[in-house]
C-alpha positions in Angstrom: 0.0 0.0 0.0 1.5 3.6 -0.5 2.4 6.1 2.0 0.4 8.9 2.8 2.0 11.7 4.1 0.4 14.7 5.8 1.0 18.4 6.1 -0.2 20.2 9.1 -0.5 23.7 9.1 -2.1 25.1 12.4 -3.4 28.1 11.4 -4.1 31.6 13.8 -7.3 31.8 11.4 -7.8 28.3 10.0 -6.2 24.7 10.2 -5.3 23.0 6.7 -3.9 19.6 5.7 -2.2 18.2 2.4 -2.6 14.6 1.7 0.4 13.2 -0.7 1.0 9.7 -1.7 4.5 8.8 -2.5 4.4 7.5 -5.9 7.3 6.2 -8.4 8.3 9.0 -9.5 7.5 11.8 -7.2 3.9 11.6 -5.7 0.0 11.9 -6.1 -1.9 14.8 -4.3 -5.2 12.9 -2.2 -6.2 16.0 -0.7 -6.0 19.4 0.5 -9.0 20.6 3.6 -9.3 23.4 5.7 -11.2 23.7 8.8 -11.6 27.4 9.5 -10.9 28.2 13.7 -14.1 29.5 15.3 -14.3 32.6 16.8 -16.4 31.3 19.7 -17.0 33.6 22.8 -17.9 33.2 26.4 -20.7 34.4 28.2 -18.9 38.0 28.7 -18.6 38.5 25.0 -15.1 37.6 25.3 -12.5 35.2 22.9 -12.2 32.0 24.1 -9.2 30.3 24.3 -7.3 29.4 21.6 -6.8 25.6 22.2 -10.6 25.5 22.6 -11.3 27.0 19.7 -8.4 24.8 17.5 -9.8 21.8 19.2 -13.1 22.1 17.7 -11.1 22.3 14.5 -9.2 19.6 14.6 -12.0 17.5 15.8 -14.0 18.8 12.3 -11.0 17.6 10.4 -10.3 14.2 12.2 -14.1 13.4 11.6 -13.8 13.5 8.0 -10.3 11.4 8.1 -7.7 14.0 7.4 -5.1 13.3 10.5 -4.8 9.8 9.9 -1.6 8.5 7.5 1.7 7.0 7.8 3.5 10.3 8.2 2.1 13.8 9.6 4.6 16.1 9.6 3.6 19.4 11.3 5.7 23.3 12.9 5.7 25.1 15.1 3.6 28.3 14.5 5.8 31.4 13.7 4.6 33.3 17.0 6.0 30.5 19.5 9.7 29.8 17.4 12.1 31.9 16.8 15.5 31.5 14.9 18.9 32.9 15.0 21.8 33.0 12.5 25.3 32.6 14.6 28.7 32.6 13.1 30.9 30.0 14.4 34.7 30.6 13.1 35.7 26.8 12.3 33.4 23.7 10.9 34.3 21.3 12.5 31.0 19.7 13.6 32.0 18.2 17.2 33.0 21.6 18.4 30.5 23.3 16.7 28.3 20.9 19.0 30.2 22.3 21.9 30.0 25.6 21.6 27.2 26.1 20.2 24.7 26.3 23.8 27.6 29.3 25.2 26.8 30.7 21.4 23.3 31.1 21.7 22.6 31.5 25.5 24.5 35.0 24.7 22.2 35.8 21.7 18.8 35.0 23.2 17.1 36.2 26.5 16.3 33.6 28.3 17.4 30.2 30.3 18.4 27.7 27.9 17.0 25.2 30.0 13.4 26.3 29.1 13.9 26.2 25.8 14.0 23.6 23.0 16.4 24.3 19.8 18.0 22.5 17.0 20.4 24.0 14.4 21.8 23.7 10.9 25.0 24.6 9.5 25.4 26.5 6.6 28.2 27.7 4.8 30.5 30.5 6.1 30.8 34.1 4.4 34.4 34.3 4.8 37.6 31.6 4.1 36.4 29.9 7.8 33.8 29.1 9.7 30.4 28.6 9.0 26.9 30.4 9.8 24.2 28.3 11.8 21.0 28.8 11.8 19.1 28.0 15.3 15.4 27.4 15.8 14.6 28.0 19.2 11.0 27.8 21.3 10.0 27.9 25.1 9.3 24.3 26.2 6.0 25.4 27.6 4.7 26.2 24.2 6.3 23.6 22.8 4.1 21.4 25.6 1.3 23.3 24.7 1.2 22.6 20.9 1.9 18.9 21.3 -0.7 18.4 23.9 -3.2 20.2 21.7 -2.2 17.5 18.8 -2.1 14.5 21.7 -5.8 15.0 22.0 -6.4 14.7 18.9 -4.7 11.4 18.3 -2.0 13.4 16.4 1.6 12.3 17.1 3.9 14.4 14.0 7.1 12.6 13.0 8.6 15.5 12.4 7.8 19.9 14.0 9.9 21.9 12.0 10.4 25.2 12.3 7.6 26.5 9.8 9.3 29.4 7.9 12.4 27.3 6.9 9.6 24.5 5.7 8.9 26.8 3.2 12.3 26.2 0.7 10.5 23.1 0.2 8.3 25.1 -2.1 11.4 26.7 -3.9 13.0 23.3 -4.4 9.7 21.8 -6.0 7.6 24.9 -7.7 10.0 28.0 -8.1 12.2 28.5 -11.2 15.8 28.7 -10.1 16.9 32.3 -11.0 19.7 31.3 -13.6 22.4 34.1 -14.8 22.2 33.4 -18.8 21.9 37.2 -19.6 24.6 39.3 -19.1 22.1 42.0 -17.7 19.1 41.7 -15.8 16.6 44.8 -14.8 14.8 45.2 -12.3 10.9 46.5 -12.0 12.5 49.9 -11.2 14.7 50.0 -14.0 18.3 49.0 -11.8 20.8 46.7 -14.0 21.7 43.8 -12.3 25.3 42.2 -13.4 25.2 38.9 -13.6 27.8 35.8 -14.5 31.6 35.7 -13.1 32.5 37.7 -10.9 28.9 38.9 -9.8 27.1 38.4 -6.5 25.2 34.9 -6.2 21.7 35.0 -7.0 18.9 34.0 -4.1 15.4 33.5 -4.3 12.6 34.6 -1.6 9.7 32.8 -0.8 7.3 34.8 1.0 3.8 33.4 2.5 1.4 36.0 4.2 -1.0 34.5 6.5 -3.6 35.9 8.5 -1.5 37.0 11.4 2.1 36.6 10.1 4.2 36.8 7.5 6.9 33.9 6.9 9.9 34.8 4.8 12.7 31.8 4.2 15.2 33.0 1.7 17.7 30.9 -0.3 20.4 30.5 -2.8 20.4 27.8 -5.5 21.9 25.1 -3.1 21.0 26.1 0.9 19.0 29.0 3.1 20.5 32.1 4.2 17.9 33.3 6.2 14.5 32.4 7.8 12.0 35.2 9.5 8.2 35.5 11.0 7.1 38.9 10.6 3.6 39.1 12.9 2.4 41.2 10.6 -0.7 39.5 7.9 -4.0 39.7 6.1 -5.8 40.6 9.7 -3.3 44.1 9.5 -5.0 44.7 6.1 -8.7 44.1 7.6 -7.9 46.0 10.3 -6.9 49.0 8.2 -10.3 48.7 6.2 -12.3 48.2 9.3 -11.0 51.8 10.6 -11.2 53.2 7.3 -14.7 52.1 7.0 -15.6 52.2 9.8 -17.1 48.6 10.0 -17.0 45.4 12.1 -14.1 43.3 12.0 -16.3 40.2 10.3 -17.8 43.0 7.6 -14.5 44.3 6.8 -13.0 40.7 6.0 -15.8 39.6 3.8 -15.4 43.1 1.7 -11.3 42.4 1.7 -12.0 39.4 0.0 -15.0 40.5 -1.8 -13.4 43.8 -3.0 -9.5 44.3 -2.3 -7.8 46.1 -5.0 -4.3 47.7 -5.2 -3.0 50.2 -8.3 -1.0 49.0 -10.0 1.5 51.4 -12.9 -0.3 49.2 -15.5 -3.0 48.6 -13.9 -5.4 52.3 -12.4 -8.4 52.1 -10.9 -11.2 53.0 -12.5 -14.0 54.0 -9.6 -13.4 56.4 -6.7 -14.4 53.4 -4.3 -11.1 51.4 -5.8 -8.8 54.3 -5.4 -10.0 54.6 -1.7 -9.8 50.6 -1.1 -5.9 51.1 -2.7 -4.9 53.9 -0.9 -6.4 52.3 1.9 -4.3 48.8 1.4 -1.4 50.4 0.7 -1.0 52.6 3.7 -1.8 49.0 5.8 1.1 47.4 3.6 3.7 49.4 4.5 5.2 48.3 8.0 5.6 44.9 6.6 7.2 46.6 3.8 9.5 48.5 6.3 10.3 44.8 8.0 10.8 42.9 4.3 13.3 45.9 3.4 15.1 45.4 6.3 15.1 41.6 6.1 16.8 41.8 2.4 19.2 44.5 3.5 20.6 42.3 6.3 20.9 39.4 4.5 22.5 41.3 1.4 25.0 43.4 3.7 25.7 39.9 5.7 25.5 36.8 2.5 26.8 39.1 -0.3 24.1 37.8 -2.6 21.8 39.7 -5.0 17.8 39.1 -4.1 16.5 38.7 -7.7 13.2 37.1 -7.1 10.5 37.2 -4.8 7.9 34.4 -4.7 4.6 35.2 -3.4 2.0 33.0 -1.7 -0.5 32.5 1.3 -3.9 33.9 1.1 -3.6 37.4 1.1 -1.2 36.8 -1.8 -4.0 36.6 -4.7 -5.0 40.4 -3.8 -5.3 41.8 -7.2 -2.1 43.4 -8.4 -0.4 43.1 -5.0 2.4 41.1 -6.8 3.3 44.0 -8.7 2.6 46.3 -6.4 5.8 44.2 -4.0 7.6 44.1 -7.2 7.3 48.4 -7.6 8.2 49.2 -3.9 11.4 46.5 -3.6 12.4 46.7 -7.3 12.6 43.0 -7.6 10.5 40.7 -9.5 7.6 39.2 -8.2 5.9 36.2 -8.9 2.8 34.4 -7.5 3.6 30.6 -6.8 0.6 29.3 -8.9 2.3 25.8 -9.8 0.6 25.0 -6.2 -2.3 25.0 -7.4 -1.7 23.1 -10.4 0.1 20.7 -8.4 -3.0 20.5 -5.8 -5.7 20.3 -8.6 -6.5 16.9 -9.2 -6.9 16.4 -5.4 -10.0 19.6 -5.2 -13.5 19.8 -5.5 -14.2 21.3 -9.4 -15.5 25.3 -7.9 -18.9 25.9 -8.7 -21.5 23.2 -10.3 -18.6 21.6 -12.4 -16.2 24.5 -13.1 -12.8 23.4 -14.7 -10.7 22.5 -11.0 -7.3 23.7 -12.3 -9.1 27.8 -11.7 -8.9 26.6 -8.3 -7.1 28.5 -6.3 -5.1 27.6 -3.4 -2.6 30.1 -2.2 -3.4 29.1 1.5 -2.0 25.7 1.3 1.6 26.6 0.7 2.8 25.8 4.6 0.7 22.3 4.3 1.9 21.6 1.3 5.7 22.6 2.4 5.3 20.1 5.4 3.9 17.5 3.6 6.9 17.9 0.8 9.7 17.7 3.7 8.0 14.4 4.5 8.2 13.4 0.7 11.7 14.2 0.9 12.8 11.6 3.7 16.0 11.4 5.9 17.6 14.1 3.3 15.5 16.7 4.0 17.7 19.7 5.9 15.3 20.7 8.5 15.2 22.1 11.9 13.0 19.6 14.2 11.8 20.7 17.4 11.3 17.0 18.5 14.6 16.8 20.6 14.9 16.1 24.3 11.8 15.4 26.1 9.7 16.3 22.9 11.3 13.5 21.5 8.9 11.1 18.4 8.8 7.9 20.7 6.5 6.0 18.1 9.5 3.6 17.0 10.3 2.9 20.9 6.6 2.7 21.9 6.1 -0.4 18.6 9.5 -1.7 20.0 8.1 -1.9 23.9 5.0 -3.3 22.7 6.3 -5.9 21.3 9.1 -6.9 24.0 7.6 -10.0 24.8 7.5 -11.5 21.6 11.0 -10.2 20.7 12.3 -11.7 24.0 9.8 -15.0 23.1 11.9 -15.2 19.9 15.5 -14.4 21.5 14.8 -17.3 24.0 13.7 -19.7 21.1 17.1 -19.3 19.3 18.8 -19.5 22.4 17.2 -23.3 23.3 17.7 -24.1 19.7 21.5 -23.1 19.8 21.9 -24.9 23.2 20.1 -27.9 21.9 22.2 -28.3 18.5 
């Protein structure tokens, strides 16, 4: 029987799953679902809970069969992990091992004993040493989002850190930004030198969500840099809200309904739009402030050249918002629509019939980039929160429960060798 391997994105706004099934050559997409997280309230009027409210989620998901497989591979939402990029001046990786706890308990905040971390090396800007890039979390959140899954009957193989999932999506979907022109220009007219001698060429992979942003960005062969920006789509509704001057729940159903940025090619042609723009724009720009700063870091630090920017999540699919990014970071932007292609034999057809490859699925990109890293096996270069007392024990636990009949068999070929 093939293996079906699941991606488990839990979502601030909504929880979503991507069923693959490793075939020969690559794998099939079974199914991509979405439970949205109510917004339940107690008697006060006020929010419940979270875990309440993701539990009645989950539950909607595990009735109709979608957290049960041979693999579920699952992060760590971007507002309980954090990472950290440390330069270590040799590669050797047994005292990289060594120094790296005295390394980061100087770079973060807090009592390494309360947190869980794993790391991966990456090569070194200079002639030694490397860079390594640390996930880190508080072990009570990291208890938290494990017992939430527990109850469910969820046990993940594998809880990556979710923005560095996302190069998954680069390896499998994004064209490689090759150097075959001697120029290239940018949206804002800046030429770009390219072959010998020029900087290395990286790719961005950006997914906007409902409360954050993730932002993992790579060269052709490894990361340089992963980010959560808690900036997202609710920023944008918020904006609209005050603007209009209307309930949060009114406001999101006019985003979707009506969102709408100018574009150079692209005016508006009612007052209403111009308003809506102006409006969407003003809400974009501190998470334009934190993407500038992200790319000038990494440029300053990797000595690379950011020559593409691919866009996804579901805020991503507001109408000229991809050239819009492309105009204020003079880069070129693209949306990641091969997900959808890829996911479209596994949807619903929209409407009574509709063709299912206009389906549009921008919202599954962390699923989907957890259930690839599954796909990938032992190769994959992850960061994997299960370490220490978080720990997969589903290989010890089919060992114990079989004990007896391993130790049954041991003694049988003991009596047999003693009686030959």
């Amino acid at each position: 029987m093939a293996q079906l391997i699941v991606g488990l994105d839990v979502g601030s706004h909504s929880i979503k799953v991507v069923g693959l099934e490793r075939a020969m050559r690559g794998y099939l997409p079974v199914f991509f679902d979405e439970e949205i997280v109510p917004q339940d309230k107690d008697v006060d009027g006020k929010l419940l809970q979270y875990r309440v409210r993701a539990h009645k989620a989950l539950d909607a998901l595990r009735a109709r069969g979608r957290l049960k497989a041979d693999l579920i591979i699952t992060g760590l939402p971007g507002d309980m992990a954090t990472s950290r990029l440390l330069p270590i001046p040799f590669e050797d990786p047994k005292k990289i091992a060594l120094v790296l706890p005295s390394e980061l308990e100087a770079a973060v905040p807090f009592d390494l004993d309360d947190v869980v971390y794993d790391s991966l090396v990456l090569k070194g800007v200079g002639d030694e040493g490397v860079d390594v890039l640390v996930g880190l979390a508080r072990k009570d959140a990291g208890r938290e989002f494990l017992s939430l899954l527990k109850d469910e009957g969820v046990a993940p193989r594998h809880v990556e850190l979710e923005t560095l999932s996302l190069d998954q999506l680069r390896l499998h979907f994004s064209p490689q930004v090759e150097a075959a022109e001697p120029v290239v220009m940018t949206p804002g007219g800046t030429i770009i030198q390219t072959g010998p001698g020029a900087m290395p060429a990286a790719t961005a992979v950006m997914d906007i969500g409902a409360s954050r942003t993730n932002l993992c960005i790579s060269t052709s062969d490894e990361v340089i840099a992963a980010r959560t920006i808690l900036r997202g789509g609710q920023d944008l509704t918020r904006e609209l809200a005050k603007e209009y001057g209307l309930p949060l729940d009114e406001a999101e159903r006019g985003k979707l309904r009506e969102a709408y940025i100018e574009a150079p090619d692209a005016p508006s042609v009612y007052p209403e739009q111009q308003r809506i723009s102006a409006c969407l724009r003003r809400a974009m720009q501190p998470l334009l402030r934190e993407i500038r700063q992200t790319f000038q870091g990494v440029v300053a630090r990797r000595r690379v050249r950011i020559r593409r920017l691919v866009l996804t999540g579901g805020s991503s699919r507001i109408p000229n918002l991809d050239k819009f990014l492309a105009q204020e970071l003079n880069i070129q932007v693209t949306l990641l629509t091969a997900l959808d292609k890829a996911l479209a034999p596994a949807l619903p057809p929209p409407g009574d019939g509709g063709n299912t490859d206009s389906v549009s699925v921008p919202h599954a990109a962390t699923a989907m980039a957890y259930a690839l890293s599954g796909l990938a096996g032992p190769k994959t270069k992850r960061i994997d929160f299960r370490q220490g007392e978080f720990a997969h024990r589903g290989d010890y636990e089919y060992v114990f429960a079989r004990a007896p009949q391993i130790a049954a068999g041991f003694m049988a070929l003991a009596l047999l060798g003693a009686f030959n």
